[in-house]
Every structure is written in C-alpha cells, then in structure tokens.
C-alpha positions in Angstrom: 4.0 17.6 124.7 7.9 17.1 125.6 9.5 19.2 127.7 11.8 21.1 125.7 15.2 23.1 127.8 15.2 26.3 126.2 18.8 27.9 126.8 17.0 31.4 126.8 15.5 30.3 129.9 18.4 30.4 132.0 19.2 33.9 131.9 15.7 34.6 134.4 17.1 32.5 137.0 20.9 33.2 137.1 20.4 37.2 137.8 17.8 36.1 140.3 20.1 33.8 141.9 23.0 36.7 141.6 20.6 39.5 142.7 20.0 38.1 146.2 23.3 37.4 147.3 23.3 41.0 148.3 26.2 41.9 150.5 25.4 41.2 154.2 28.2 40.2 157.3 28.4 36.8 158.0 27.4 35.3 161.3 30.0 33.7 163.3 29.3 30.4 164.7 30.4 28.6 167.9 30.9 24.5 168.0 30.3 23.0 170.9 29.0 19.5 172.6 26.6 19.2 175.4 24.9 15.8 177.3 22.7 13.4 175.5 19.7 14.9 177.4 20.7 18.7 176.4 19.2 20.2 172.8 21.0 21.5 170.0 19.8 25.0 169.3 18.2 25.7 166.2 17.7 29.0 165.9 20.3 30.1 164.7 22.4 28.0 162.0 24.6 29.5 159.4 27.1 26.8 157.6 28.7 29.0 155.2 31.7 28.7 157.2 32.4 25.6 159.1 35.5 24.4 160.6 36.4 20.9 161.1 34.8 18.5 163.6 36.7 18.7 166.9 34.6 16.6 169.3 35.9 15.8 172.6 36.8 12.1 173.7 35.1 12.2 176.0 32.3 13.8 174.4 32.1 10.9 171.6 32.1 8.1 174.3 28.7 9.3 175.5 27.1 10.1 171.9 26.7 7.7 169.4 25.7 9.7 166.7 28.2 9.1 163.4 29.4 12.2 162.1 30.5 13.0 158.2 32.0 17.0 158.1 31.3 19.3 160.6 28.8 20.2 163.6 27.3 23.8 163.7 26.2 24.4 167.2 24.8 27.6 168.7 23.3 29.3 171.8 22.2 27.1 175.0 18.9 26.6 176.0 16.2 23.9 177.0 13.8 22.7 174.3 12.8 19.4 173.5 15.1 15.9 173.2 17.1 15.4 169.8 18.4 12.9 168.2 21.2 12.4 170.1 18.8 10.6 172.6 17.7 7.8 170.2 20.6 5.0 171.4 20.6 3.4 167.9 22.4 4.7 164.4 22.3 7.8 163.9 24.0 9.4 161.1 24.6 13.2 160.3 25.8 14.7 157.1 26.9 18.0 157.3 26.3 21.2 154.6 30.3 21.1 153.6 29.3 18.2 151.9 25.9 18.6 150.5 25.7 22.3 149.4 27.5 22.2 146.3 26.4 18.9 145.0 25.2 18.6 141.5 21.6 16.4 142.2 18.8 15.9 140.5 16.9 15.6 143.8 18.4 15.3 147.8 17.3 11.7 147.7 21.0 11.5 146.0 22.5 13.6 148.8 22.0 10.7 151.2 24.1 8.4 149.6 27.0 9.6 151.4 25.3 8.3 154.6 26.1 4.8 155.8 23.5 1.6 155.3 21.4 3.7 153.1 20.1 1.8 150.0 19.0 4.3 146.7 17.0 3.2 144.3 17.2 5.3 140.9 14.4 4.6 138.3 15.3 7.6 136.4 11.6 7.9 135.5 11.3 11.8 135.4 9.5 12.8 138.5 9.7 9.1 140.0 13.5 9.7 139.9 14.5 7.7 142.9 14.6 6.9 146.4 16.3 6.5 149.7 16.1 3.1 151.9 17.5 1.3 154.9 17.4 -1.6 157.3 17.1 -4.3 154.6 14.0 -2.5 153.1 13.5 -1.6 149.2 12.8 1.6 147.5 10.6 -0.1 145.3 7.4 1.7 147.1 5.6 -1.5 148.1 6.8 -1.0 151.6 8.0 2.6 152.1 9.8 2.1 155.4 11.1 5.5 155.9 10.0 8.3 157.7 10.8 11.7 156.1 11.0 15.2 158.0 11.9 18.7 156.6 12.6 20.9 159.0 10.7 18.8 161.3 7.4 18.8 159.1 6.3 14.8 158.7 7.1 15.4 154.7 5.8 11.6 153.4 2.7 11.5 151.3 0.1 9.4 152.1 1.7 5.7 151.0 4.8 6.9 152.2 6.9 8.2 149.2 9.1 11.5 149.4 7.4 13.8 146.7 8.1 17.0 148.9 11.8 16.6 148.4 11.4 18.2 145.4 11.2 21.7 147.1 14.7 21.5 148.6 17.8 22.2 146.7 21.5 21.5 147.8 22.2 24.9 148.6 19.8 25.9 151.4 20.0 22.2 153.0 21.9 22.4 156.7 22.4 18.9 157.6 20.9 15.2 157.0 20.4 12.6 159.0 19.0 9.8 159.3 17.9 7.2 162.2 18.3 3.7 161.5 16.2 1.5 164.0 13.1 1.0 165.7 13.5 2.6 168.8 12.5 6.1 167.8 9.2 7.1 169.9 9.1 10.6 168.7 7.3 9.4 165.1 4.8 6.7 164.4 3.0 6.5 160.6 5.9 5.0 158.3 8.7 5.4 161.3 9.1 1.1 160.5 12.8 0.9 159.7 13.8 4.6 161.1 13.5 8.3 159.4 15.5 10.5 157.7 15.5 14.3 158.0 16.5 17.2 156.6 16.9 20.4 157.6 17.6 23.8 156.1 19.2 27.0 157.1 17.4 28.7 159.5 18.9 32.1 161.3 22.0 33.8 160.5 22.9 36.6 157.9 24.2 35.0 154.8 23.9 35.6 151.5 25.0 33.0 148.8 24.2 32.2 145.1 25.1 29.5 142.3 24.7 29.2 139.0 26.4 25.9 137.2 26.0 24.3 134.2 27.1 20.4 132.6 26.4 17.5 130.8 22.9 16.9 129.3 22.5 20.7 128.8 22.0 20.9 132.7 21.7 24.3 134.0 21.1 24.9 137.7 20.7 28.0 139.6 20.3 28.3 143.7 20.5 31.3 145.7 19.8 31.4 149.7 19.6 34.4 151.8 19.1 35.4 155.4 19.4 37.9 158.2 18.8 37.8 161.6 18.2 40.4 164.5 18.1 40.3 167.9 14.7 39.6 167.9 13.7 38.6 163.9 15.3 36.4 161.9 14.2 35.7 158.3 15.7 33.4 155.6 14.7 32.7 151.9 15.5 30.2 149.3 15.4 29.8 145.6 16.2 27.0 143.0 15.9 26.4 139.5 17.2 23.3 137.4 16.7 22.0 133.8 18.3 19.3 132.0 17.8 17.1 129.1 18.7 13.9 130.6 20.7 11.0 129.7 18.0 9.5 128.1 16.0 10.3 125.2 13.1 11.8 126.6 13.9 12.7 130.0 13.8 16.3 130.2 13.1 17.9 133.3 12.4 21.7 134.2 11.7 21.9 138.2 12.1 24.8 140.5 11.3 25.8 144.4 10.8 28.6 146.5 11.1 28.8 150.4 10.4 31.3 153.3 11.3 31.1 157.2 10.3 34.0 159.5 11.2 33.7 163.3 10.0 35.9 165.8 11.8 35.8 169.6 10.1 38.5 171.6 12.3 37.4 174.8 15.4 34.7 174.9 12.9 32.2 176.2 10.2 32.2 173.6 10.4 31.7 169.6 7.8 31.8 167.1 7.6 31.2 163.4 6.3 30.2 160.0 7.7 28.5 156.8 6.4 27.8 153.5 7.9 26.3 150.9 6.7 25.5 147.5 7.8 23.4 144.6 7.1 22.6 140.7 8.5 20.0 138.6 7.5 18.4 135.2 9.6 15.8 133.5 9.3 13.6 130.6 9.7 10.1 131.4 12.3 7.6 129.2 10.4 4.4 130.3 12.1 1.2 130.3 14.1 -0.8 128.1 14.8 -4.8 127.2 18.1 -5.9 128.3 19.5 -6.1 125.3 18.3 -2.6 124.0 19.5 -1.4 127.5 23.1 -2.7 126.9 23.3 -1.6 123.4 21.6 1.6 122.8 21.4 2.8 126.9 20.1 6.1 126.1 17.1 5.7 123.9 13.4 5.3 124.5 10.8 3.6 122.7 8.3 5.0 120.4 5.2 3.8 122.9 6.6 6.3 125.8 6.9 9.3 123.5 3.7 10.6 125.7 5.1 9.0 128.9 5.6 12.7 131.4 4.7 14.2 134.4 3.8 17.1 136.2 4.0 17.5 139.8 3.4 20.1 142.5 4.1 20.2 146.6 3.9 22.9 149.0 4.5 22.8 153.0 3.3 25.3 155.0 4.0 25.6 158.9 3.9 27.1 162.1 6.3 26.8 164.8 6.2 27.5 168.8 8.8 27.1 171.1 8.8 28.0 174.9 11.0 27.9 177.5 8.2 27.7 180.5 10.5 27.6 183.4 14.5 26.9 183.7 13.7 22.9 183.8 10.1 22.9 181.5 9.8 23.8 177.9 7.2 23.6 175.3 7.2 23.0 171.1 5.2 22.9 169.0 4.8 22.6 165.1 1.3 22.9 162.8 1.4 21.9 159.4 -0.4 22.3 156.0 1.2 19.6 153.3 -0.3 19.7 149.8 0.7 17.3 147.1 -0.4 17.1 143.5 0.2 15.0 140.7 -0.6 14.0 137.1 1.6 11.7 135.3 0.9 9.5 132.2 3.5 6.1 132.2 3.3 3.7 130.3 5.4 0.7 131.3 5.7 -2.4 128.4 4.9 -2.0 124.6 2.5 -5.2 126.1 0.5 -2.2 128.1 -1.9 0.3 128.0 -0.3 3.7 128.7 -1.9 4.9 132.5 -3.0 8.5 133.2 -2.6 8.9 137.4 -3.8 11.8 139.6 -3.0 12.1 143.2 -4.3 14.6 145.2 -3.4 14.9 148.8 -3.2 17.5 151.9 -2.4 16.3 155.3 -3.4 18.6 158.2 -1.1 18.0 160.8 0.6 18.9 164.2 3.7 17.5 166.8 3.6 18.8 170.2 6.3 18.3 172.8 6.5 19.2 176.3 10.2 18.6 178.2 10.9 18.9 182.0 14.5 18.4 183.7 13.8 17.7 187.1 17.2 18.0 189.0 17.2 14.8 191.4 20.0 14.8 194.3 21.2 10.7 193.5 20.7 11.1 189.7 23.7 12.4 187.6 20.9 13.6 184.7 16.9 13.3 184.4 15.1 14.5 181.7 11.5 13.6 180.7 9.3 14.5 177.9 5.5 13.4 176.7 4.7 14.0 173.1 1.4 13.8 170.6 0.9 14.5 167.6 -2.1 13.9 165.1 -2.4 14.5 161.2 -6.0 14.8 159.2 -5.4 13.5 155.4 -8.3 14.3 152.5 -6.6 12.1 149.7 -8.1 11.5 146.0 -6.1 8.8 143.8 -7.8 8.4 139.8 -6.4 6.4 137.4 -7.7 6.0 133.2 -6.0 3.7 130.5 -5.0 6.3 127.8 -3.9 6.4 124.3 -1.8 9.3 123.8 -3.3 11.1 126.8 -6.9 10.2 125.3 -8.9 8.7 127.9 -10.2 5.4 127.1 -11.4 4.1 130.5 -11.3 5.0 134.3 -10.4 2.3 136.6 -9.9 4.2 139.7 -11.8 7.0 141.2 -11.2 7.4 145.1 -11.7 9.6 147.9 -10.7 8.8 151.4 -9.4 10.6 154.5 -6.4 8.9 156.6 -6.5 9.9 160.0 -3.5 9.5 162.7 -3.1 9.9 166.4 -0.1 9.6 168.3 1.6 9.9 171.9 4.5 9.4 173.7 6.5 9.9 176.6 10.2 9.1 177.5 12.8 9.4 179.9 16.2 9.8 179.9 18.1 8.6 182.9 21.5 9.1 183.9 22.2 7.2 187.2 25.7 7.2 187.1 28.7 9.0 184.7 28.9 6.0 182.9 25.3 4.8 182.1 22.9 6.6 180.1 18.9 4.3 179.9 16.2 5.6 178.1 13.0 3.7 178.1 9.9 5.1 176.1 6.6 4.5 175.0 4.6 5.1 172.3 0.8 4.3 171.1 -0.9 5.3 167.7 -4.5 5.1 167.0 -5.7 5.3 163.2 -9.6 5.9 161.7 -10.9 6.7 158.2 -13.4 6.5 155.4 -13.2 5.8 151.6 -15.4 6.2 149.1 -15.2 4.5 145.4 -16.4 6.8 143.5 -16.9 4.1 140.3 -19.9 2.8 142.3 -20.4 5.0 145.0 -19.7 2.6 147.9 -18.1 3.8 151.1 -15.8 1.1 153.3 -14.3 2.0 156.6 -10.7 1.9 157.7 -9.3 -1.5 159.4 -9.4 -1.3 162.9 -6.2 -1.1 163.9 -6.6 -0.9 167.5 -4.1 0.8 169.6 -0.8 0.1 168.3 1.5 -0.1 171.2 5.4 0.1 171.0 7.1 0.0 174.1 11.2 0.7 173.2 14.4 1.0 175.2 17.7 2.0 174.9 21.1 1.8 177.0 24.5 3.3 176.6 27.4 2.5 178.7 31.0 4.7 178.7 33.6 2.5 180.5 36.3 4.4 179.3 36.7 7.6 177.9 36.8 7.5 174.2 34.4 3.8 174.4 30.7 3.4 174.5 28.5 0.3 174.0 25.1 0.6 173.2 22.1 -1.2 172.8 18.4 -0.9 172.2 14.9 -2.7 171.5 12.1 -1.2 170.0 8.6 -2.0 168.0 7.9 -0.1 165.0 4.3 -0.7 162.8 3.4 -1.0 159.3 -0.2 -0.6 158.3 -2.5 -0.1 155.2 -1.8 2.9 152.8 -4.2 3.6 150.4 -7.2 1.5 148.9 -5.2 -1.4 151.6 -6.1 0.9 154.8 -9.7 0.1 153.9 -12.0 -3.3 154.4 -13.2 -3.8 150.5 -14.8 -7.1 150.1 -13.7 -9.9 149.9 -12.2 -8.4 152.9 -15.0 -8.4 155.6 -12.2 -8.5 158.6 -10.1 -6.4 160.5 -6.3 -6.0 159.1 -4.0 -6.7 161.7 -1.4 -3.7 161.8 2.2 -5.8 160.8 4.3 -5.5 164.1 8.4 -5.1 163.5 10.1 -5.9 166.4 13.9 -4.6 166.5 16.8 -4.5 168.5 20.8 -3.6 167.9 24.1 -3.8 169.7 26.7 -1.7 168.8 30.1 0.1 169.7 30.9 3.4 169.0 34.8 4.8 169.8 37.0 7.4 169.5 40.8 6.1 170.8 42.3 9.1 169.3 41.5 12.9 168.5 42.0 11.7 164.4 40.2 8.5 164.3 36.2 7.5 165.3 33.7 5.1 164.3 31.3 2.5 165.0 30.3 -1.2 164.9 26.8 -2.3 165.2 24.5 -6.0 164.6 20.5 -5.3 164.2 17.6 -7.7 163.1 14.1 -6.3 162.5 11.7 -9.3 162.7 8.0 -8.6 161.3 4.7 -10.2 161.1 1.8 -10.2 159.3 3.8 -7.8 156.8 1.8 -6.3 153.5 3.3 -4.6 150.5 1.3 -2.3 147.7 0.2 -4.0 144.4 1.9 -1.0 142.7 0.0 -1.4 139.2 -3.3 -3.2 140.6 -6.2 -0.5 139.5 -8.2 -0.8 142.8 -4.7 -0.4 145.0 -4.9 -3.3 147.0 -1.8 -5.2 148.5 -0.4 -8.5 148.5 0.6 -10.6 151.8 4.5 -10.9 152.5 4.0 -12.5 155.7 7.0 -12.7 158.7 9.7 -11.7 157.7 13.5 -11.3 159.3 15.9 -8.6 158.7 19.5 -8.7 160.0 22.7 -6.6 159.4 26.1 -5.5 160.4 27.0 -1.8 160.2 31.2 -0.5 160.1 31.8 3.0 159.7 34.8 5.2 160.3 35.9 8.8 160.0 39.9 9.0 159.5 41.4 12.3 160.0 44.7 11.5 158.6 46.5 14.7 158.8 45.3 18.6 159.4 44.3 18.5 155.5 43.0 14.7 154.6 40.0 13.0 156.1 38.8 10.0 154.8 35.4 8.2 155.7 34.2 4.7 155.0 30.8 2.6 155.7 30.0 -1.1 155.2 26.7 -2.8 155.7 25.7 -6.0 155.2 21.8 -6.6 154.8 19.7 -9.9 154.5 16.1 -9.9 154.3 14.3 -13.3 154.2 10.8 -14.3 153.9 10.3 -16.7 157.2 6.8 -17.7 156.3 4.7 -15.7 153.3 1.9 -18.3 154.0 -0.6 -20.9 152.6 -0.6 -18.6 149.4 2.9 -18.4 148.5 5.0 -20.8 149.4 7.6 -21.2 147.0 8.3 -17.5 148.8 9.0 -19.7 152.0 13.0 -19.1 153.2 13.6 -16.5 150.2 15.4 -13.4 149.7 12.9 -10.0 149.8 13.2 -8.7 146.2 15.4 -5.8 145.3 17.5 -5.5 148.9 21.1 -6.0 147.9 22.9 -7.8 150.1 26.2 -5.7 150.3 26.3 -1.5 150.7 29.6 0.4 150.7 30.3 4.1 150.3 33.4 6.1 151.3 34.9 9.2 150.9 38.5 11.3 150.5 38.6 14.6 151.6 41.9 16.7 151.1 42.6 20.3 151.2 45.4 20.7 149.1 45.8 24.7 149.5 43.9 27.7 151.5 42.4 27.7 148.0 42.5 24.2 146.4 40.0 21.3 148.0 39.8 18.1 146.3 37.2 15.3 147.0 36.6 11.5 145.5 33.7 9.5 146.8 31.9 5.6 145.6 28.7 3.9 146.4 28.9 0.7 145.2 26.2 -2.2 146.0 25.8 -6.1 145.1 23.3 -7.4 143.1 19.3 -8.4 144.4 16.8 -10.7 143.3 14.0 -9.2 141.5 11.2 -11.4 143.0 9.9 -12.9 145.8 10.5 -16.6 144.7 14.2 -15.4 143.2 14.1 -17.8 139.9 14.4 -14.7 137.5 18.1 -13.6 138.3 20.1 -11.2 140.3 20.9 -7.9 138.4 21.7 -4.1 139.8 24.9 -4.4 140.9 26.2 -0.9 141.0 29.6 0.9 141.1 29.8 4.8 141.0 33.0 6.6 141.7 32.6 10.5 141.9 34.9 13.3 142.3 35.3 17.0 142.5 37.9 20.1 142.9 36.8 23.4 144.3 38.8 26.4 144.0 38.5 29.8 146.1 39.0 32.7 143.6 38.8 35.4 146.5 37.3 35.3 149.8 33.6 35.4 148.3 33.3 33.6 145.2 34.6 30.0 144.2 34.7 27.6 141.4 34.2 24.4 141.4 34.3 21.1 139.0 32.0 17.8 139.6 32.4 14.6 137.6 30.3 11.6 138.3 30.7 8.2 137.4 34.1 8.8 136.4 34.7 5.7 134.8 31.5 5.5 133.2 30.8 2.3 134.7 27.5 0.6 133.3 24.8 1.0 135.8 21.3 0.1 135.8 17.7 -0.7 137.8 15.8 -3.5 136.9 12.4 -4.6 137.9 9.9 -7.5 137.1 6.3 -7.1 135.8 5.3 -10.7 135.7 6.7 -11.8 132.8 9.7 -9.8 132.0 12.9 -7.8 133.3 12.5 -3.9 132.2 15.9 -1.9 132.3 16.3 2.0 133.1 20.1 2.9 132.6 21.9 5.0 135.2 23.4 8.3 133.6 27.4 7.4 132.7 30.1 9.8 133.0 29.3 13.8 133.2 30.3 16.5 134.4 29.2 19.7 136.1 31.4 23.0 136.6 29.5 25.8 138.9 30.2 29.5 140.1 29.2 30.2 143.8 29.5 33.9 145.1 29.0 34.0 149.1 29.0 37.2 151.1 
C-alpha cells in the first residue's frame, strides 16, 4: 500500500504548529569565551536571536574548535569537560544556519560542516547518511558516533535511525569531532562523533509552516519557558512529500519534551523524551541508462518496496556542582528502535521483508575536579564510565508482494558495553595546553538463532585499551598549533559480534591508530581558520555483508587513511561572511589478506577523494538576508578491487532569501540544486551498477512566526 500525501492532511499540523507559538518574552542571551578546561553552560540556550560571532584573538589562539554562525553562551559554572578539550577538529554549526533549512532529515544539515562525506540513497527511510575521516556511508563500517542531546543515539550496527525525531527548527547546534583522540565515547567513536543538540531553556515560542516542490508540506513549531527554578521546552514536527521519484512518498512526524528542574544554582535535574514516526515508499534503483534518461521513475518490481519506522529516546539527566572545584553528571537512557521495511533491490532479486527491533539501556557518568595548583596556570581532571545493555531482534523473509515465502533470519541477541575513562587537562604555562587520557571498553553477549535454536557467545574482545594525547601550543596571540594521537576500536555489530562456526576463534577487535597536526589562526578580528594533516591506520578491519541473510562480515584487513583539512571563515564586511572547507581524503587497502588480494594497494570503495563546501552569507537590509551555499565531491570507486568504474561525482549549489515582514514573523525562499545539476549514488551488487538519482532543482517558500 503506497503512501499517498493527502493535502487535507496539512491543515492538522499547520494550526498546531501556529497554536503553540503562543506569545511569550524572549530570553536575552550573553556571548562569551572561557579556557579550554571551563564548560559551556547548557542550561539555558535560546538561539532565536543570535548576533554575530565576536571571539577574541586571543580567545581563538587557545581553542581550536572551527566555527560556522554564531556562539550562544550562558551562565558560569563547573560541570564536566566539552568539546573544546578534544585538541583535534572540531567543528560547530550554529542554529542561524540550520533552523530554517528545508531537509528531509538533519543528516543533510551537516553538509555545511567541513570533511563531512553524505551519502544519499534516497531509499525512503534509508535516505542518507553522514561520514568522515575517509570512511563511507555505505553501512559496512559505520564510523560515526552519534549523540542527541548527549544520548549515545546509534542503533546497534551503528546507523542514525533516531535522527528522524529531530527537525530543523528545534536543533541548537551541530558538531562534530573528527579524530581519534576523543576518550569520552567508545562503541562506534572509530573516526570521531557527531552531535546534536536541541534547545534546551529559555522562553521562546516559534512556529513554521512551508510548502515546495514534490507537494512537500512541512510544519515545525518549538516552545519553551523557563523559571527561576523550572524550565520546560517542547517540540513538534510534521513533513510529507511525494518525492522526486515515483514512489517515494514519505509522511514522518516527531514529538519532543524537556523538563529541568534546579532546586539551587548548583544542582539541575531533568528528563527528555522524544519520539518519532516515519513511513516512506521506497523508489529502488535504476540501470544507468534508465537513470540518465527517465531519472524519476521506478520499476514495476519495487511497486511494494516501503517502510515503516519508529524511534523514541527517553532520558534522565543529573548534574551537580559538589564543591566550587568538583562536579558531578550524569545521563540514563531508554533508546527504542523499530523497523519493518520490504526492499527489493534488482529485477534479478527476491523482494526482502526486514524487522529490527532494538532498545539499548544505557547510562554516561562524569565526575570533574579542578584542583587549583600554585606552579600550574590551569588543572582540571575528570574520570568517566559509562555502560549500555542492548536486547536486539533482526528477522528477515524473501517476499512476493509482502507474501512470505521463506525466513532466512530469525535472531535474538543482547550487546553489552562497558566503558571508562579519565583525563587531564594541563596547563603548565600560558602558552601550552596537554591533555593526555585514557580509555578502556569491555564488551559481552549472547545470540541466539532462532531458525535452529543454537546460542553462540560474543567474541572475546578483551579489554580494549586506547591510550590518547593531545597538545596545543599559542605562541602568539591570534596562532595555535596543535596536535594529537589517539586509538579508536572497531568491533563486530550484529550476527559478526558472535563466534558462529566456522568461526570457533576469538575476533580480534580492529585497532585504528590516529594522529593529526594542525594550525588554527585568527590574524585579524574578520578572518580565522585552520589547516590540519591526519592518517588513521587500522588493522584487522571488518565491514558488514549488508545483504548476507545470516549478517556476517567480510575481512578488509589494514588499512591507511590520510587527509588534509582547509577551512576558513571570512568576515568581509559588517554584512558579508563567507566560509569555505577543503578536504582531501585517501583510503587504501595496505593488506586485505591471503583472500583478497587483487584488494592489495586499492582504493576503499565509495570514499571520494576530494570534498568541498562553502558558503556566502550577506545581509542586504535590517530585513533582507541572502545566502548561496555548494557541496561538491569527486568521484569513488565502487569496489574493493576498483575495475568497475568511478561514478558519484556530485555538484549541488543551493540558495536562499529571507525576508523580516515585522519583528515576529518572516518569509523566506529555498532553492536547491539551482542548476539542476545531474546527481546520483551508485552501488555494486556483484554484477551490476544500480543508480538512485539525486532530486534536481526545487524549491521551498516557508512562513515562520517567532515571539
């Protein structure tokens, strides 16, 4: 049964949206920059007005954290280490240039961010995919850790299904963390993580209802007010669209609570929950000539291809201010992820039903003490754990129409994690900023094949140690070089976790050793960036068999990853910034092994070799804001022996006008791909390339009312 976008629909949602932007005074917020070792506060965060980035020299010479927009700082206190503490590249988005994006999902959002790779199948909910560090989106290897709100938000073999629940509006910031020198995470943390996080505090009220190409209708409305004491903030999205494609409807929406409690200045307590439905029919893929010539149509064998998908994240939050100089967080977490989707990939195949069923039990823990040493200009240290209980159940039948012919996967398993940490950040001197950490993560589990009723235990793993270490140095005001080391881990998701005969021996966890040097500067008040060279070199590395019926894996074996990173921000005048990022990325197989070696000195499939986006900001009157942003990337191979062609090179130039009509309500205009450049993904199944257009030009004009 398609999913069918029934206009009538909409008019639910848009006096929803318009109902809770009740009138309520705005918050006003204070910018400000602090030392490494000092947290941002985040309390309290309302960016529905932000003004411009004005970061000290000084200020930049001892962060290295790469800015895009604005930084919405408030209140002082203690609390646990931030990003700003992780020496490598890190990268911030602000909410001035997510909230009024026109996205099917934020996965898109974090194409403005510099090095990231996205991957966009365009296969209803499989819709896409963020990467970086010379890693693919293609799910063999999901390299990315992914936190909302601070809640681990990756289900079980790594994927981002929970970022489904968040929609453009409510989202604060993104970032991301490029490197492996990150102690604070440990499950899927192998190139880095990305994080977002949404409004929380503040008394706001805000509401948009848009509407564009492909019939897409989108409403979003966000709320909040906060007390002295109790601070409460609500979401709301809904979004329908045909699709480019024949066959690609979608109909998702999301809801999302936060209630903080502070009974004194020192102490903070909360819960979230935020839930999420989406179902989408899926277009499948197309020949390369059928792709070129007829981009939007779908075959007759995927006219029962869709999807139905639902996540909800539920948490509870501590935070306490135990002394002046000792502090205490906390976060517990509920995650639950379901799934049924029928996909059918060749007219060679059998369509697939797939059910996942997840929830992950989980909690971080973080205590944070800042002795105050006589000969040190800055101490802080901070131990961490953390642990997170999975229950998992992954089926799979062949299908005809959605009639079950034949179930080739039936299993239940539980994926259990354990994790600790401690680091130290040292300041000896002005100048020199060392942070060495330490990190271990212990792993145990069961699964049980249901088929036959056999139970296998999880590889032992061991204790996987990473010891890391970063260093920043600030000769001169406006300067700072960095650099870092750090060992990140990949290990079994799935069916792969899990000895199964043949295998009778212990999986060795893949161990990525990394390490970058880099520059960040800031010579003048309108101008800052950064340079930076990394390599990530792994061994014993495994990727998913993503069609194999039992869910095993294939051996990659050692593999080396190297890149260079440029990225500035350009404040031209009061009124035009510009931004710009360049990354080169190589990843080479060094030795796949006895088994593959025509693999031997090849390129890993589906990395492209070049990334660029960048960005024009200009405020042409009080009123009037105009922006133009591109992603473009090169082309990749498409296996691991590269014989079968490079294709996906991708050029997408995007632009949009907002107007102010009055004080609380403004227009605004979105047009992407505006010159409806052919774009495309492309994949291999063994014997042939299969084609899923990118969506050409369109266009999206929205109403947003803020009080």
């Amino acid at each position: 049964m398609s999913i069918t976008a029934n206009q009538k629909t909409w008019f639910i949602p848009a006096c929803f949206a318009i109902a809770m932007t009740a009138q309520a005074e705005p918050v006003q917020q204070e910018d400000s920059d602090r030392d490494a070792s000092d947290p941002t506060d985040t309390r309290s965060s309302n960016s529905s007005s932000l003004a411009p980035v004005a970061r000290t020299v000084a200020a930049i010479g001892a962060d290295p954290t790469f800015v895009l927009g604005t930084i919405d700082v408030s209140g002082t206190r203690t609390g646990s280490l931030t990003s700003k503490n992780i020496l490598t590249s890190v990268d911030r988005v602000d909410a001035d240039h997510i909230e009024n994006q026109n996205a099917r999902s934020p996965w898109e959002l974090f194409g403005q961010m510099p090095g990231v790779l996205l991957t966009d199948f365009n296969q209803g909910t499989t819709s896409g995919k963020l990467s970086f560090r010379g890693f693919n989106g293609e799910g063999e290897i999901n390299a990315v850790k992914l936190l909302i709100d601070g809640v681990p938000s990756n289900s079980n073999d790594g994927n981002m299904p929970f970022m489904d629940a968040v929609f453009p509006l409510e989202i604060d910031s993104l970032e991301t963390v490029r490197g492996t020198n990150d102690p604070r995470y440990g499950l899927h943390n192998i190139a880095g993580n990305a994080s977002i996080s949404t409004l929380t505090g503040g008394t706001y009220a805000r509401g948009r209802i848009g509407y564009g190409s492909y019939n897409t209708f989108e409403a979003d409305t966000v709320a909040g007010y906060e007390t002295d004491t109790f601070s409460q903030n609500y979401a709301f999205g809904y979004r329908q669209s045909q699709g480019y494609r024949d066959h690609s409807d979608m109909d998702k929406f999301g809801l999302a609570g936060k209630w903080f409690y502070s009974p004194t200045a020192h102490t903070r307590f909360g819960f979230s929950a935020r839930y999420a439905r989406v179902s989408a029919d899926e277009p499948g893929y197309l020949t390369d000539a059928d792709a070129r010539t007829r981009s939007t149509g779908s075959y007759a064998f995927n006219a029962t291809d869709q999807a139905t998908r639902e996540t909800g994240q539920y948490a509870l939050y501590a935070d306490v201010d135990l002394t002046n100089r000792l502090s205490w967080s906390a976060t517990a977490y509920l995650n639950t992820f379901r799934e049924r989707r029928w996909v059918t990939f060749s007219a060679s195949t059998s369509q697939q039903e797939r059910f996942s069923d997840e929830r992950h039990l989980g909690f971080l823990s973080t205590l944070t003490f800042r002795p105050q040493v006589d000969w040190l200009r800055d101490l802080a240290l901070e131990a961490g754990v953390s642990g997170e209980w999975q229950d998992d159940v992954s089926r799979r039948w062949l299908t005809n129409r959605h009639v079950r012919t034949s179930q080739t996967r039936d299993q239940a398993f539980s994926y259990d994690t354990w994790g600790a940490y401690v680091q130290a950040v040292i300041k000896p001197t002005d100048t020199l900023k060392i942070i060495p950490a330490y990190r271990v993560d212990v792993l145990n589990g069961q699964l049980t094949n249901n088929l036959t009723g056999t139970r296998y235990g999880m590889n032992d793993y061991g204790v996987i140690q990473q010891p890391k270490i970063s260093a920043v140095y600030t000769p001169w005001r406006g300067y700072s070089f960095y650099g870092n080391y750090g060992r990140s881990f990949q290990v079994g998701v799935g069916a792969g976790a899990y000895k199964i005969p043949p295998r009778t021996t212990d999986l060795a966890p893949s161990i990525n050793d990394g390490w970058e040097v880099g520059m960040k500067f800031q010579p003048a008040d309108w101008i800052d960036g950064r340079v930076a060279y990394w390599e990530q070199l792994a061994t014993n590395e495994v990727r998913r068999k993503l069609n194999d019926p039992t869910g095993d894996y294939d051996n990659l074996g050692k593999t080396k990853r190297h890149g260079v990173d440029l990225q500035a921000n350009l404040r031209i005048t009061r009124d035009v910034g510009l931004w710009f990022a360049y990354t080169y990325q190589m990843a080479r197989i060094v030795d796949p092994g006895p088994t593959s070696p025509a693999s031997t000195g090849k390129q890993v499939d589906h990395v492209p070799n070049h990334l660029l986006s960048a960005g024009l900001d200009y405020q042409v009157t009080p009123e009037l804001r105009l922006s133009a942003w591109t992603n473009a990337q090169s082309a990749y191979y498409l296996e691991q022996t590269n014989t079968k062609g490079k294709f996906g090179d991708a050029v997408t130039v995007n632009a949009r006008a907002a107007y102010r009509l009055s004080k609380s309500m403004t227009v605004d205009l979105q047009i992407t791909n505006l010159f409806n450049r052919y774009n495309e993904y492309v994949w291999y199944d063994g014997t042939q390339a299969l084609h899923s257009p990118a969506p050409r030009r369109a266009a999206f004009a929205s109403l947003t009312l803020s009080y």
